[in-house]
N, C-alpha and C positions, 0 to 999 in steps of 0.2 A: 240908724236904719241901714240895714247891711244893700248896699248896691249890687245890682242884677249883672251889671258887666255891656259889652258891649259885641258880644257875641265868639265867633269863634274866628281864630286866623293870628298872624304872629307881625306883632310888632318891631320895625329896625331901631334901635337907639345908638345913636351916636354917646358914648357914658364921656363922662369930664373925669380928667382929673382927681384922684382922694375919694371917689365912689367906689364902695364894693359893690359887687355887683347883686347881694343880697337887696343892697340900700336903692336899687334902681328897682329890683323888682316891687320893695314896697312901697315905691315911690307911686310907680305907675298903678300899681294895685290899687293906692288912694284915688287916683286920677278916673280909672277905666271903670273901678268895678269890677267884680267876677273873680278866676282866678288867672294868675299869671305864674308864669315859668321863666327859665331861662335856659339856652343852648349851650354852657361853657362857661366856665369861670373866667372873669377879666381881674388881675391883680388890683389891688386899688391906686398905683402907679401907673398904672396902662387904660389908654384912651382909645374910642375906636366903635367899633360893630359890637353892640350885645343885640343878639336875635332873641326876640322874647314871645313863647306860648301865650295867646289866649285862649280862657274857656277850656272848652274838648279840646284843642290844637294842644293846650300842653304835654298829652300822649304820645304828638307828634316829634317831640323836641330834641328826643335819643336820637332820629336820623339823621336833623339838621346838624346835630356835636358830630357825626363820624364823616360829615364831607371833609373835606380838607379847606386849611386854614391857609391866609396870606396875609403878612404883619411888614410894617418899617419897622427899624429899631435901632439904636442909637448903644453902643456899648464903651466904657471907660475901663483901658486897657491897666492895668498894675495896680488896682486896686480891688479888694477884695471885700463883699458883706456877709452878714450871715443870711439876709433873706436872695443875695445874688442881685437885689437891685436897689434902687438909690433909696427905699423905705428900710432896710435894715442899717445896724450897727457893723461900724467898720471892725474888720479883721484883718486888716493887714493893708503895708500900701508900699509897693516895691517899684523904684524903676522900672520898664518894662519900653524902650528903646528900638521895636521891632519897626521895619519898614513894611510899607502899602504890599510889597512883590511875596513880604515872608507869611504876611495874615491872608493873600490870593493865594499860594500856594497850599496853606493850611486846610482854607476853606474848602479846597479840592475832596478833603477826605471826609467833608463832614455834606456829603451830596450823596444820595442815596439811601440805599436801609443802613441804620444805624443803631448801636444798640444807645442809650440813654437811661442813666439814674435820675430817680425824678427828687426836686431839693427838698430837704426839711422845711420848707416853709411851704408849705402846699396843700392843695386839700383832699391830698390821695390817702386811701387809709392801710394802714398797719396794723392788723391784728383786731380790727374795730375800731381803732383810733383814727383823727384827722391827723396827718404828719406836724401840722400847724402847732397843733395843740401839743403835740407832744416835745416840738422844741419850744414852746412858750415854758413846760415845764423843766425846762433845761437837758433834757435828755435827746440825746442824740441816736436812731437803729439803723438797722442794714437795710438797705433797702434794694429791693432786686432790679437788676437793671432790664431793661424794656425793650424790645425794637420799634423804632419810628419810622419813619421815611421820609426824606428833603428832599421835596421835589427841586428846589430851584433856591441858592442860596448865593448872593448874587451881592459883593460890597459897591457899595453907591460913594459912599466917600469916607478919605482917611485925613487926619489932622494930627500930622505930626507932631512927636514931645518926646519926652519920660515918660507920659503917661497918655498915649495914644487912644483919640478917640474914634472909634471905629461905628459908623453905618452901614445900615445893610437890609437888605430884602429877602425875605423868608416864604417860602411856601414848605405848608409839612399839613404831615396825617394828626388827626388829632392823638391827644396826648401828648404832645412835643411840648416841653417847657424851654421856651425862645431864652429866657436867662440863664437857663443852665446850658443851651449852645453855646452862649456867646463864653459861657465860664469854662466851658469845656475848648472852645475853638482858642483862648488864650493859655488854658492848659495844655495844648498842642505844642504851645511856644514857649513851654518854661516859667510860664505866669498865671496871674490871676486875672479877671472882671467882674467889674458889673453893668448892667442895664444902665441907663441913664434917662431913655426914653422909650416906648414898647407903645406900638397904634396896630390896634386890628384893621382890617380894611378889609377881608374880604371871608365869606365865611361860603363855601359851595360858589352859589352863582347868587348870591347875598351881599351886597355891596356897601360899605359904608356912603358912600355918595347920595343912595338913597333912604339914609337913615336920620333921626329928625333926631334932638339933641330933648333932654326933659321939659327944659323952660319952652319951646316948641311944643310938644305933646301936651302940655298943661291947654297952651293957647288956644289949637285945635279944640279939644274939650268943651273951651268955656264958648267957642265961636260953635258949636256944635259940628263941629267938620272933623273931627276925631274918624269918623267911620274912611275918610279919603285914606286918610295913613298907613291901614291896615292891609298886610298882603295877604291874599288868600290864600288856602295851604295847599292847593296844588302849584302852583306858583314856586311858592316856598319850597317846595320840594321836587322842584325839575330838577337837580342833578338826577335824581331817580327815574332811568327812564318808563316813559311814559306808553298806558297801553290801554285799549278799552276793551270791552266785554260783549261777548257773544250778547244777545237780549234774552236769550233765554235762559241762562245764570244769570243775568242781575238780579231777583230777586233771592235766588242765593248768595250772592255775592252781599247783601243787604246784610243779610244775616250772619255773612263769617266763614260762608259753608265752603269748603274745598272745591275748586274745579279744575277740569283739565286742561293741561297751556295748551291744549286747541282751541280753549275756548278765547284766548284771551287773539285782538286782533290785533295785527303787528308784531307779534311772537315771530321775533326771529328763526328760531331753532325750537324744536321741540326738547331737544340736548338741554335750551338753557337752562342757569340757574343762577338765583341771587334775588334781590328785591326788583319789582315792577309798580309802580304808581299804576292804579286802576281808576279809571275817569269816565264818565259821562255826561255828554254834555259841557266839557268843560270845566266838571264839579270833581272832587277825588273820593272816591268812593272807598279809598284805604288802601293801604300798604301790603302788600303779598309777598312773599316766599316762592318763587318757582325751582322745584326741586324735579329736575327731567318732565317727565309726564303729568306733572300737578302742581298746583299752584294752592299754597297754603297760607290764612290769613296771620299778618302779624297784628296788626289796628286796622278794626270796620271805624269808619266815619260818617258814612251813608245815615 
């Protein structure tokens, strides 16, 4: 008998170790019920924050992916893989001798808008193809390189060697592949890396602190407290600032219908433009588009 779910709003998961992060969503799908989603691919190397869709919230999940992201991360200087972190096969493994002062100076250039090739082992596509799939079948393409943005790239500690292990703190815009920084910031220095360790921790204003690990979420369930865990998607989605509605559009607003950013209150500027969270009462009533003088729905939730 197919489970009804347990409403709408997005769950935090702390993922372990050796999960994809497909394997959490149907984890929790068993657990919850309903449908679920995910905000971001997490390597199955890398532990940390997967934000997950319930219900209707899975529509919402494209906003949660384009906040920006903040990761620790642990990288192994003069050695090279083909997936960039410690789950692929080696490709090489060279001395690489560099001091704490030469990888702070490097990382200088890797702060800001930056362009970024995203790795062959990834689940961006090519032509219709996942990148993944197409180095499983040995083939190697070009692939176009990107601009990111680092907001704050920040080394916490060095361990000298041959083969220097380098950590570090990352904040960036989504799409930033954290192991192909660390592959490119030793590329800076004449060398290779890889990943060794990669933890999300923070996704918008989405924090792993408050995020429950599966063997927790199972627990909740069976204690019936499942419903406490769940954030609600206005919550969820405060990086978007927040705006409520004349009354006399909300019932178009129900519906999807366009209104004018005079209607919306707290409208900064009637100039503005970009996304606005629309709330009443508390509740989000969906995501809008303010383009100068109007305001256009992208997802009613109402």
């Amino acid at each position: 008998m197919k489970r009804r779910g347990v409403g709408d709003g997005f769950l935090l998961v702390d993922k372990e170790k050796g999960w994809t992060s497909h394997d959490v969503v149907a984890k929790v799908r068993g657990i919850v019920g309903g449908k679920v989603g995910h905000a971001g691919t997490l390597d199955p190397m890398a532990t940390g924050l997967l934000v997950l869709g319930l219900g209707r919230s899975t529509r919402l999940l494209r906003f949660v992916q384009s906040f920006e992201k903040e990761y620790t991360a642990t990288a192994l200087f003069g050695v090279a893989t083909d997936s960039l972190d410690a789950d692929g096969a080696l490709l090489d493994r060279s001395p690489m001798p560099v001091t704490v002062d030469e990888v702070e100076t490097a990382a200088e250039r890797f702060r800001g808008t930056i362009m970024q090739i995203p790795p062959m082992v990834s689940a961006r596509k090519v032509d219709g193809k996942r990148l993944y799939e197409l180095a499983r079948a040995g083939e190697i393409v070009e692939r176009e390189a990107r601009p990111i943005q680092i907001f704050s790239l920040e080394i916490t500690d060095f361990a000298p060697s041959d083969y220097p292990e380098v950590s570090f703190d990352v904040v960036c815009s989504t799409g930033t592949y954290v192991r192909t920084l660390a592959d490119d910031l030793a590329g800076s220095l004449g060398g290779r890396a890889h990943l060794t360790r990669l933890r999300r921790i923070r996704n918008g204003t989405l924090n792993v602190a408050d995020a429950r690990t599966i063997d927790e979420i199972n627990a909740a369930a069976s204690a019936g407290t499942i419903t406490e865990l769940i954030v609600d998607p206005s919550t969820a989605l405060s990086d978007i600032p927040g705006r409520e509605v004349d009354e006399a559009y909300l019932p178009g607003v129900r519906n999807g219908a366009a209104v004018p950013s005079t209607a919306l209150i707290g409208n900064g500027d009637v100039g503005e433009r970009g996304l606005v969270r629309l709330v009443a009462d508390g509740a989000l009533l969906g995501i809008y588009r303010v383009d100068g003088a109007s305001a256009k729905a992208e997802v009613v939730t109402a």
